[in-house]
KESE-840253 format. One line per 8 residues: number of its first residue (from 1); their letters; for each residue z negated, y, x negated of C-alpha. Coordinates in nm, 3 decimals. Each point is the difference from the previous one (the first is absolute). Example, Ala and Ser with C-alpha at 12.3 -4.5 7.8 and 13.67 -1.06 7.14 Angstrom:
1	as	-0.780,-0.450,-1.230  0.066,0.344,-0.137 .
REM end
This chain:
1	xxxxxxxx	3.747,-3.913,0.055  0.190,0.279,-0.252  0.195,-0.120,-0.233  0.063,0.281,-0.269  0.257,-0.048,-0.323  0.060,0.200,-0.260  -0.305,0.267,-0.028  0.069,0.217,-0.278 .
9	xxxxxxxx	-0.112,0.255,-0.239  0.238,0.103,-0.254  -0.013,0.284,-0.304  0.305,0.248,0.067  0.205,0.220,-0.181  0.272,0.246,0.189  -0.018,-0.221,0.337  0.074,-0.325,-0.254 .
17	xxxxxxxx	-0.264,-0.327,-0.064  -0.100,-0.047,-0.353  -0.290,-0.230,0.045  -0.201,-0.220,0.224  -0.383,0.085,0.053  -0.022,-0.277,0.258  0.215,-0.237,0.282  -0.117,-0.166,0.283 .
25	xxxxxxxx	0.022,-0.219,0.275  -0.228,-0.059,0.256  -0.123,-0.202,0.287  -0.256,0.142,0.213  -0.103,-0.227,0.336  -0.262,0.019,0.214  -0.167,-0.115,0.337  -0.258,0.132,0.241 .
33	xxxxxxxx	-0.229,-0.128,0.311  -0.222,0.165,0.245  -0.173,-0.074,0.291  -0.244,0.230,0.211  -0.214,0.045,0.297  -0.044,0.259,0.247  -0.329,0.005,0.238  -0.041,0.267,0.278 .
41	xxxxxxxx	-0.398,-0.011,0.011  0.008,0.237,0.288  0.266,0.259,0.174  -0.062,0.254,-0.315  -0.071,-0.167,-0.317  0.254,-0.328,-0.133  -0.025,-0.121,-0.386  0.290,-0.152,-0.190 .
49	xxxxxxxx	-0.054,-0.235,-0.307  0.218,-0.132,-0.227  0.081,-0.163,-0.310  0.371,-0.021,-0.211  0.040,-0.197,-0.304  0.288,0.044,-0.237  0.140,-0.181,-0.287  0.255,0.129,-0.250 .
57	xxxxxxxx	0.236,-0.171,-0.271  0.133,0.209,-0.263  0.273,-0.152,-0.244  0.135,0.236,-0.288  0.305,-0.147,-0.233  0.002,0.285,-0.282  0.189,0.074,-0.318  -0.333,-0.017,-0.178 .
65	xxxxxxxx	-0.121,-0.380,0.049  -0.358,0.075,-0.046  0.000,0.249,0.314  0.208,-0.320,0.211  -0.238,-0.190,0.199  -0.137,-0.030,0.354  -0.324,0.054,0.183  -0.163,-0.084,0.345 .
73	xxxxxxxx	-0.196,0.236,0.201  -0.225,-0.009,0.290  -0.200,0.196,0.231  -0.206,0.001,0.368  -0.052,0.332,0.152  -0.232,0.048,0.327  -0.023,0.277,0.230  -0.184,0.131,0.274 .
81	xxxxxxxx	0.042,0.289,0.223  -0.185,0.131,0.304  0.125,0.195,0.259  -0.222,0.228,0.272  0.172,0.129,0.323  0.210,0.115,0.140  -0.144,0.296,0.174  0.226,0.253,0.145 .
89	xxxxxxxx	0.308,-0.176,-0.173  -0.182,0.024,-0.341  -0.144,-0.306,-0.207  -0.213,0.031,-0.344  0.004,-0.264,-0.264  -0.129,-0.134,-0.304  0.210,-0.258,-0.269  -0.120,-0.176,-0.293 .
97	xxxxxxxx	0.151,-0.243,-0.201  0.156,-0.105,-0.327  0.359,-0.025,-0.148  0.207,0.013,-0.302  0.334,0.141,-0.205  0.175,-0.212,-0.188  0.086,0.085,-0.388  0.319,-0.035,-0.173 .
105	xxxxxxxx	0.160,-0.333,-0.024  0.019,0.058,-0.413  -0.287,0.133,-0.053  -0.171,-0.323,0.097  0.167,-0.221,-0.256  0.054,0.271,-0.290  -0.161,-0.044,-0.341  0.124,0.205,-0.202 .
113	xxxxxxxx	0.157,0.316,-0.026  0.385,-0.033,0.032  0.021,0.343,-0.197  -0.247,-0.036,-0.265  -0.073,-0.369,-0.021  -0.392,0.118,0.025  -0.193,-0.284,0.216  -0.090,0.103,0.426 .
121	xxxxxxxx	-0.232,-0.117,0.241  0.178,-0.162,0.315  -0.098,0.189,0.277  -0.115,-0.161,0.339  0.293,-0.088,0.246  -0.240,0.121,0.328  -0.245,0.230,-0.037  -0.271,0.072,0.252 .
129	xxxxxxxx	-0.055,0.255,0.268  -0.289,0.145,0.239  0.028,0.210,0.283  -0.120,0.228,0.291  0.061,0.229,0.258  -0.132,0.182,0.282  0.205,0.137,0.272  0.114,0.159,0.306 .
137	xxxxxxxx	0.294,-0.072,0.249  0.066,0.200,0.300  0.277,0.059,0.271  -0.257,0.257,0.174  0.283,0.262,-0.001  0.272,-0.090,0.240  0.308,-0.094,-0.245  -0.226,0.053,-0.329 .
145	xxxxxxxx	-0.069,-0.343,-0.173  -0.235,0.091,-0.270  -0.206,-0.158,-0.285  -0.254,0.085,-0.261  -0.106,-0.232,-0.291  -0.241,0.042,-0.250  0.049,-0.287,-0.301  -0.103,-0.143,-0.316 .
153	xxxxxxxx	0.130,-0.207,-0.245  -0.072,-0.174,-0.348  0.260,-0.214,-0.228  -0.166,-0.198,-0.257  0.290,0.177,-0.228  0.266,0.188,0.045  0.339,-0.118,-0.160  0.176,0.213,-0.313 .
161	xxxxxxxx	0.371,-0.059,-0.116  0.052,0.080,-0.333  0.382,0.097,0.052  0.050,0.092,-0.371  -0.132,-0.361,-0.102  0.088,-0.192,0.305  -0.328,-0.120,0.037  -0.261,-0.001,0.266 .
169	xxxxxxxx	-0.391,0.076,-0.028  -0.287,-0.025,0.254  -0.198,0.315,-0.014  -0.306,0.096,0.153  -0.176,-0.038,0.319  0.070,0.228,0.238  -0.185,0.191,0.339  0.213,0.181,0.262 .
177	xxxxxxxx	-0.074,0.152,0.267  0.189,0.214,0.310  0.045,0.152,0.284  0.326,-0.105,0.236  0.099,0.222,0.323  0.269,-0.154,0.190  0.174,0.191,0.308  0.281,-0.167,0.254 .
185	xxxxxxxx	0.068,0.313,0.271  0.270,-0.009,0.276  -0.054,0.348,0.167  0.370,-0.018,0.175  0.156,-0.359,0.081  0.305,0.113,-0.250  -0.244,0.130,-0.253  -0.240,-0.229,-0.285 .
193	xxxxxxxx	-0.225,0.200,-0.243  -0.136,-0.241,-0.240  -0.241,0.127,-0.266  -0.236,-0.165,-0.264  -0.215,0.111,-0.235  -0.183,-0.163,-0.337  -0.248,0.088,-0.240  -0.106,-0.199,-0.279 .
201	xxxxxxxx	-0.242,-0.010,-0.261  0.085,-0.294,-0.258  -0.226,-0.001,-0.335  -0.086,-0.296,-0.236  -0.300,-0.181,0.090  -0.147,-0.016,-0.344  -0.121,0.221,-0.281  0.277,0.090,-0.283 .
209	xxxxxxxx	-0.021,0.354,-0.211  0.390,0.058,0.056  -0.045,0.078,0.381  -0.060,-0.180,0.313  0.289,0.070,0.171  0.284,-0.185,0.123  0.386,0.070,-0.155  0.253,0.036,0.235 .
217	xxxxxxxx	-0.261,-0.014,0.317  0.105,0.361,0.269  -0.225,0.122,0.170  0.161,0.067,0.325  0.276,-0.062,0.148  0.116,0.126,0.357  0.323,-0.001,0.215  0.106,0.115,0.377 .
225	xxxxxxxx	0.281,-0.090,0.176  0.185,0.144,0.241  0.203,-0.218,0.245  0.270,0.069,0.302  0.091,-0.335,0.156  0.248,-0.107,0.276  0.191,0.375,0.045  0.257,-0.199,0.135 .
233	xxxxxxxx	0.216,-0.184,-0.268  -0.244,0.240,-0.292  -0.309,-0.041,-0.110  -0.134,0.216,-0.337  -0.297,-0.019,-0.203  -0.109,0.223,-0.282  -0.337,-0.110,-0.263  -0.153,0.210,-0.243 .
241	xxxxxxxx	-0.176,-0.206,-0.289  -0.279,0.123,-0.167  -0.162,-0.183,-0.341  -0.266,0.109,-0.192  -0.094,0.077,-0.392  -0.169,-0.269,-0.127  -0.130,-0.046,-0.348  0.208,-0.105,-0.301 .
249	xxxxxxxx	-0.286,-0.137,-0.264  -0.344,-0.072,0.017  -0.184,0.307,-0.055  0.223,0.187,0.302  0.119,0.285,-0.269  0.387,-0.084,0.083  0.126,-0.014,0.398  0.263,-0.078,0.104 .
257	xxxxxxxx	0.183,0.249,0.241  -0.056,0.001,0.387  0.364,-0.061,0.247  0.146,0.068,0.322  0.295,-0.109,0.083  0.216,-0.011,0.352  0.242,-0.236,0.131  0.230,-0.011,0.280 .
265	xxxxxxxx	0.156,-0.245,0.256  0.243,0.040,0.288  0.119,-0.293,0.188  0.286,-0.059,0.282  0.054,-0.337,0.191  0.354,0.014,0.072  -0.043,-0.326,0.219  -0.324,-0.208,0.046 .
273	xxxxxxxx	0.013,-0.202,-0.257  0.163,0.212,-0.284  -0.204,0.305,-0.168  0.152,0.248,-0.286  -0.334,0.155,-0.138  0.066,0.307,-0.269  -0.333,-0.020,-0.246  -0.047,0.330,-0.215 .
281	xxxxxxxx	-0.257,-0.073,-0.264  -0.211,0.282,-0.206  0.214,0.226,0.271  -0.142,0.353,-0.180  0.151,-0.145,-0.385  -0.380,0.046,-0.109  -0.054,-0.089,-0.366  -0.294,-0.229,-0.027 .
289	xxxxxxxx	-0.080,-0.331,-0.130  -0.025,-0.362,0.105  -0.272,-0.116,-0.289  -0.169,0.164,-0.254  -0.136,-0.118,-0.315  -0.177,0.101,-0.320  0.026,-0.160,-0.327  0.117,0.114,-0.389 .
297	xxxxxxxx	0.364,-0.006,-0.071  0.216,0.145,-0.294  0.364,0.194,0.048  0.244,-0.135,-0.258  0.057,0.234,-0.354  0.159,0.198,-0.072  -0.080,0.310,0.208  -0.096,0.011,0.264 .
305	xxxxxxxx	-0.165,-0.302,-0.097  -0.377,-0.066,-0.045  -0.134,-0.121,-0.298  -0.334,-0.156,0.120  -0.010,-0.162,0.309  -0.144,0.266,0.328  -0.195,-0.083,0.288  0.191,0.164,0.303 .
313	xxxxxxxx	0.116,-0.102,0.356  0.282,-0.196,0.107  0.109,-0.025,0.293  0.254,-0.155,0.267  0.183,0.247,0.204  0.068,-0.023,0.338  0.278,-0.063,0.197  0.209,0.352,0.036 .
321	xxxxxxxx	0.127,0.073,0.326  0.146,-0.344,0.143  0.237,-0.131,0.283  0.006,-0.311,0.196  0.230,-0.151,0.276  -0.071,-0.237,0.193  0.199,-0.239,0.237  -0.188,-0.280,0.183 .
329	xxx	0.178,-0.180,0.235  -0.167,-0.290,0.240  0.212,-0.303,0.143 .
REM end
């Protein structure tokens, strides 16, 4: 159950409020059930079947009565998956089943605008989900745990917040599909290598002349870790993070930029219950971003100002280079 006051999105002038676009409060609870069964036909082929239902209440108390209001969700999502092996410490298997992501809390009791007073459909609190994959696990290699996945996936809609508005809009149906490589190695008993790997290909589903593709969605994203555990009181790890371009509108003409970034942490237990950890974030000061987006703005007059609005990036910087100390203590 999340109970969140005061939402806001305010018009701002030098760091200071000068209007309200919209205020809210909302209540957002929900409550799931499962049950499955495993049967192990023979010694190298089980099944698993399942089914989870979920049901969601969404309450939203806003400074624009007509978007107050409340709405009840539900939905029952089964799943299957079959698994072959194993054979020399590797097993092969096969999911399929059906799920969900839930929308905004005030998007599903909105009608209207809060900016422009214009009237908005309510948008579904749960929106449906199907699945697959196909893939590999193995622990063949002495100390290598390993995994390969091949997937697919299709929303019914993706979700868009209008920031500048407040609002929120179901868009269109969407396909992805991907490639995950996931690697666990201990090669020394001080020493842990962990390394994965994603590709993704994320497009709408349907047919629209401004482009099929899908804002915001990268198209890979990697990391490896390096890890030195128990050197006595030390231990050290080091990560490099790797994320993708991705495209920033439809029609793929605007990407945003690709980003690796490297982080640091070196840890002492000065008795055996108390830790000091030292985290070094972005450790090489890189300048990249968190988020990018894409959307027509205008610079204030006079000069440098802009006189018509433009349609440029903007974007959320990262973190520059960051510290963190850490005392945990056990009792």
């Amino acid at each position: 159950h999340d109970v969140i006051n005061g939402i806001g999105l305010y018009r701002t002038e030098n760091r200071e409020r000068f209007r309200t676009i919209r205020e809210d409060d909302v209540y957002e609870a929900s409550v799931g059930v499962f049950a499955d069964t495993s049967i192990h036909w023979n010694s190298w082929f089980r099944t698993n079947v399942g089914v989870r239902g979920d049901l969601f209440h969404f309450d939203t108390s806003s400074d624009t009565p007509a978007n107050s209001g409340d709405d009840l969700a539900g939905i029952v999502s089964p799943k299957v998956s079959a698994i072959f092996g194993p054979w020399k410490e590797t097993e092969l298997y096969l999911n399929f089943g059906t799920g969900f992501h839930s929308n905004d809390a005030r998007g599903t009791t909105a009608t209207v605008d809060p900016k422009t007073g214009d009237p908005v459909d309510k948008v579904p609190g749960l929106v449906a989900a199907r699945g697959m994959e196909l893939g590999a696990r193995t622990e063949w290699i002495p100390g290598l745990q390993s995994s390969l996945a091949l997937w697919k996936l299709d929303f019914d809609s993706e979700l868009v917040y209008v920031g500048d508005a407040g609002a929120t809009e179901a868009n269109r149906p969407s396909t992805r599909r991907g490639l995950e490589w996931n690697n666990r190695y201990i090669p020394l008993p001080w020493l842990l290598v962990d390394a994965d790997l994603a590709w993704t290909h994320a497009r709408f589903s349907d047919s629209d002349p401004v482009g099929d593709r899908i804002p915001n969605a990268v198209d890979k994203v990697a990391s490896i870790a390096f890890t030195a555990r128990d050197l006595g009181p030390w231990s050290a790890s080091i990560q490099w993070r790797y994320l993708g371009s991705g495209a920033l509108i439809e029609d793929n003409s605007v990407r945003s930029n690709s980003s690796l970034t490297t982080n640091l942490r070196v840890s002492r237990k000065l008795t055996p219950k108390t830790e000091l950890t030292l985290d070094v974030f972005n450790l090489f000061d890189r300048k990249v971003n968190d988020i990018e987006y894409f959307y027509e703005s205008r610079l204030p007059l006079p000069a440098p100002g802009e006189v018509v609005p433009v349609a440029d990036k903007h974007v959320h910087p990262a973190e520059p280079r960051t510290l963190r100390l850490t005392l945990r203590m056990g009792f």
